[in-house]
N, C-alpha and C positions, 0 to 999 in steps of 0.2 A: 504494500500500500504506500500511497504515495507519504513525505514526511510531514507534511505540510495536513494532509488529510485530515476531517475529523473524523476516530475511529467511530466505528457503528457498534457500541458494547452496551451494555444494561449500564451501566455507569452515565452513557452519553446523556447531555439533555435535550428534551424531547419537547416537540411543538407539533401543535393540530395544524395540518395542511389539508386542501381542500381540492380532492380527486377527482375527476369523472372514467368512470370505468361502468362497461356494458353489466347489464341487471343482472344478464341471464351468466357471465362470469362469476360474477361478485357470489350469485349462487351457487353454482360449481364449486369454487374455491372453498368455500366457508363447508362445503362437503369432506374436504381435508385439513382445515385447520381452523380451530376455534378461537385462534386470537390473527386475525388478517392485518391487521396492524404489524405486529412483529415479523409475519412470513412477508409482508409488502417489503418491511427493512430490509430483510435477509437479502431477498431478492436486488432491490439497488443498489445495497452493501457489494455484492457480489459482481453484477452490472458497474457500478464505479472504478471497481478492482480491475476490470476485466479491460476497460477504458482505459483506465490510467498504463498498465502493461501495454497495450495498443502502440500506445503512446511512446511509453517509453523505447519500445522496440525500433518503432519508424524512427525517434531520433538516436540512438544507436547505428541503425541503418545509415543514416543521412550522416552520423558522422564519421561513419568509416570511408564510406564514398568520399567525402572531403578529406580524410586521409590521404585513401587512396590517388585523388586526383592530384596532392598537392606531392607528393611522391616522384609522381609523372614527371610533374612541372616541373620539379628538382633535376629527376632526374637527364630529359631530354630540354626542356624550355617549352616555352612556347609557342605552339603553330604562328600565332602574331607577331611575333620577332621579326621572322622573316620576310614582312610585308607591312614593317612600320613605316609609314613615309614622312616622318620627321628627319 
């Protein structure tokens, strides 16, 4: 989780937000769990984690490719060297 994050724990404090979600779900659901408040947290808790790694990954990604590219440069220069016209 990110470090910045608020964790999602029974310690957390908690505030009434105002959902709109389909009837015939809200039914469903409440078929497997008798507090939907806490299984709704779990669920974004997990959804936010799952973002946040997303996340992190792509820029991981993106900073190896800038690595890698400045490697290159290092190594050979660059194509535009060759066609400065200063």
């Amino acid at each position: 989780m990110h470090p910045t994050a608020p964790s999602a724990t029974a310690a957390s404090r908690k505030r009434a937000v105002n959902l709109t979600l389909s009837e015939g779900l809200v039914a469903q659901a409440k078929t497997y769990t008798s507090n939907l408040s806490a299984t709704m947290e779990e669920l974004l808790a997990a959804y936010v984690a799952q973002q946040q790694q997303t996340r992190l990954t792509r820029q991981r990604q993106a900073d190896a490719c800038a690595a890698d590219w400045n490697a290159v440069h290092a190594a050979v220069g660059s194509f535009a060297d060759e066609h400065s016209t200063l």
